[in-house]
NUDOSE-309797 format. One record per residue (C-alpha): x, y, z. Coordinates in steps of 0.25 Angstrom, whole numbers, plus 2048, in hexadecimal, padded with zeros to 3 digits. Example, Ala and Ser with C-alpha at 12.3 -4.5 7.8 and 13.67 -1.06 7.14 Angstrom:
((831 7EE 81F))
((837 7FC 81D))
! end
This chain:
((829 592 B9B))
((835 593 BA3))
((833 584 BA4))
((836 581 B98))
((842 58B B96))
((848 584 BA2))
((845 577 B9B))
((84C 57C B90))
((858 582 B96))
((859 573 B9E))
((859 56C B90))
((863 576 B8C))
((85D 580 B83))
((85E 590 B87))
((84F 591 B87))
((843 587 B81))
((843 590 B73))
((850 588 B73))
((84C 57C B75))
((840 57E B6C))
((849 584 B61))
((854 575 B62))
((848 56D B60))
((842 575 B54))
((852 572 B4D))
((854 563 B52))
((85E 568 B5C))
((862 569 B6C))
((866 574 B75))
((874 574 B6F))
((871 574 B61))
((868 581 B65))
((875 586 B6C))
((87D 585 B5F))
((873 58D B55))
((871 596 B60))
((880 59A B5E))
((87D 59C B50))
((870 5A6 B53))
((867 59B B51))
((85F 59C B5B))
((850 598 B55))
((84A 58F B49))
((84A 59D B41))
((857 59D B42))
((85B 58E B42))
((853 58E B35))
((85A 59A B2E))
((866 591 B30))
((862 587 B2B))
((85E 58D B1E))
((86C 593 B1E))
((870 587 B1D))
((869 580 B13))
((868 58B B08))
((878 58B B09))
((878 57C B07))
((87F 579 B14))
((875 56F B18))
((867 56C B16))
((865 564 B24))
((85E 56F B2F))
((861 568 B3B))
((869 571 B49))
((878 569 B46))
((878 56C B38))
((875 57B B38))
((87F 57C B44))
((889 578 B3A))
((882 582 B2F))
((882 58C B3A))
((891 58A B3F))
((898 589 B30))
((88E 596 B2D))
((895 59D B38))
((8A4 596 B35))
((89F 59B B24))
((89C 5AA B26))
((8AA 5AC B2F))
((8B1 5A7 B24))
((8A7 5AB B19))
((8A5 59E B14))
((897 595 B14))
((892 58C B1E))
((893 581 B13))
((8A2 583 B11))
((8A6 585 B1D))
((89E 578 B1F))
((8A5 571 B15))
((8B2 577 B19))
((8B2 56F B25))
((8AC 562 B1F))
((8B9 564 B15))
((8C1 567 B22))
((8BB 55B B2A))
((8BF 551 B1F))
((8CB 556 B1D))
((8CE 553 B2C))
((8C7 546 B2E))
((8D0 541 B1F))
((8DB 545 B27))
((8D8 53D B34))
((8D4 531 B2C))
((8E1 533 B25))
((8E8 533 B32))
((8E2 529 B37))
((8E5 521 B2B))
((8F4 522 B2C))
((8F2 51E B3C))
((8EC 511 B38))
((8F7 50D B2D))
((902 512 B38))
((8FB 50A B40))
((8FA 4FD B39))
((908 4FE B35))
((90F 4FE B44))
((903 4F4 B49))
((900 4EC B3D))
((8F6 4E2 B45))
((8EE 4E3 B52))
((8E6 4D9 B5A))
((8D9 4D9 B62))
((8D8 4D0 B6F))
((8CB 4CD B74))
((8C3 4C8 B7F))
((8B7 4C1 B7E))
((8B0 4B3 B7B))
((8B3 4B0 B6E))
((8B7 4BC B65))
((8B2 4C5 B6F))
((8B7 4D0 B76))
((8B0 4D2 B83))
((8BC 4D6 B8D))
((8C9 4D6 B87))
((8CF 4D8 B97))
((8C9 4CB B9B))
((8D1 4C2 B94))
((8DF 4C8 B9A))
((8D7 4C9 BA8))
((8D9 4BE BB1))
((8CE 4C3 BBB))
((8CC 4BB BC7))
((8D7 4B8 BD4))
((8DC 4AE BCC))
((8DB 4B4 BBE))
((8E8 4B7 BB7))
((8E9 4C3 BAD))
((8EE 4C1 B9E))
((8F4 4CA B95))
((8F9 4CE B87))
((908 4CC B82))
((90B 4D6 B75))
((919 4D6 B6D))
((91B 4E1 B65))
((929 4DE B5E))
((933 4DD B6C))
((929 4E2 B74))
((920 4DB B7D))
((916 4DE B85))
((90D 4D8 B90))
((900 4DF B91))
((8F9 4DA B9F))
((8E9 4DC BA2))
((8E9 4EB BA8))
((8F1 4EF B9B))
((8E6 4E7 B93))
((8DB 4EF B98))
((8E2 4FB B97))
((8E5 4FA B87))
((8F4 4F9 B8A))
((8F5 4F0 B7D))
((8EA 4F6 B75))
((8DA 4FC B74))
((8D0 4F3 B77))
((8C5 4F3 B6D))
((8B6 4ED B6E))
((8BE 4E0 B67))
((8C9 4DF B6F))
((8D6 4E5 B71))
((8DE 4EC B65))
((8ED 4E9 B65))
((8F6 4EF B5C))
((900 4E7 B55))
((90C 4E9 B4F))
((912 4E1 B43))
((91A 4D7 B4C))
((913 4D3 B59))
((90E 4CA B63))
((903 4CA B6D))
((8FE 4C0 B78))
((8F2 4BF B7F))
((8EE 4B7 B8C))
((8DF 4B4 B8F))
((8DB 4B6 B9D))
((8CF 4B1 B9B))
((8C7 4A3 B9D))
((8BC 4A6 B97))
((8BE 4B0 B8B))
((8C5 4AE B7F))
((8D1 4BA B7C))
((8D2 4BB B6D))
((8DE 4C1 B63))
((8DC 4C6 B58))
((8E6 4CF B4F))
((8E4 4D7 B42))
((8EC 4DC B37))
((8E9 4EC B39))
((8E9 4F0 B2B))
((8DE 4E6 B28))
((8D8 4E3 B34))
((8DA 4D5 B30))
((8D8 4CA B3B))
((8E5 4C1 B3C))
((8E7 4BA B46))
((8DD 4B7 B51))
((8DF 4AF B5F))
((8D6 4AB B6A))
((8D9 4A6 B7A))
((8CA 4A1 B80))
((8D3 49A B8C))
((8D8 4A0 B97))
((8E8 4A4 B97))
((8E6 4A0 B87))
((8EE 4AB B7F))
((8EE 4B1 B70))
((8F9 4B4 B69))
((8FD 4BD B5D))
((909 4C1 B56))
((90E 4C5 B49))
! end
């Protein structure tokens, strides 16, 4: 007998009535953990709540995660004197309250957004349309290879991005189809392929569509691509 305890307590449970008890109710050692803070303690008891639970019409699902959320809006109900269902659906009402608010948030960042950088581009890295390494079209690699770069001009101010400040998303994030640079209304970006082999493609968007419209490719070494607006 004491080997299955210690089994028990090595799986995590207090004893193997524990264990016993998570796998009558579809749970593990830290689902019986939970109902244990609430007396639950057995299926008696786990089924009592459950019946709680469906005669007040807070769920008719009797699986471990859903009565913990029975059990803890129960708790929350009886401090305040309220229901488990209203205390449930004032944190539904609260919840879409904040996530309206976020989204509403997040909306106004976009437009701001759009308006100081109207455009972005992507440049990739690949064969073809491919991105595969954007690094390795401004690397020149090799004892002979010479390293590349991007030229940006923002209104009066220009800038030289070399390869270490590439990698290192001094310019902008790379994403799975290149890297992402931010635009402003007036601009003008260069870019130098380093690369014999792969072809360095431009491409540049109007942000508020996501329309394509301009796109420029550089499949020789030293070839360069070009935007400005």
């Amino acid at each position: 007998m004491s080997f299955i305890a210690d089994w028990a307590r090595r799986q995590g449970y207090a004893d193997f009535a524990a264990y016993e008890f998570a796998k009558a109710v579809g749970g593990d050692a830290r689902l019986v953990e939970q109902l244990a803070s609430y007396n639950v303690t057995d299926t008696q008891s786990f089924n009592d709540a459950v019946n709680r639970m469906n005669s007040q019409g807070y769920s008719k699902e009797g699986d471990g995660r859903t009565v913990i959320a029975f059990l803890s809006d129960e708790k929350a109900g009886a401090e305040a004197n309220k229901s488990a269902v209203a205390v449930r659906d004032e944190r539904k009402r609260a919840a879409a309250i904040a996530a309206k608010k976020r989204e509403e948030e997040a909306r106004a960042r976009r437009a701001e957004e759009a308006k100081k950088y109207p455009y972005y581009a992507v440049l990739s890295c690949g064969f073809g349309n491919s991105n595969m390494s954007l690094i390795a079209c401004f690397s020149g690699g090799g004892r002979y290879g010479v390293d590349t770069g991007i030229t940006l001009t923002q209104g009066t101010i220009k800038r030289e991005y070399k390869l270490y400040a590439i990698a290192n998303n001094a310019l902008g994030r790379e994403q799975r189809d290149g890297l992402h640079i931010k635009l402003p209304a007036r601009f003008r970006l260069v870019a130098q392929n380093a690369s014999d082999s792969l072809t360095l493609t431009l491409k540049v968007y109007d942000r508020a569509t996501n329309r394509l419209i301009m796109q420029e490719q550089a499949g020789s070494k030293f070839g360069t691509v070009r935007a400005r607006n």
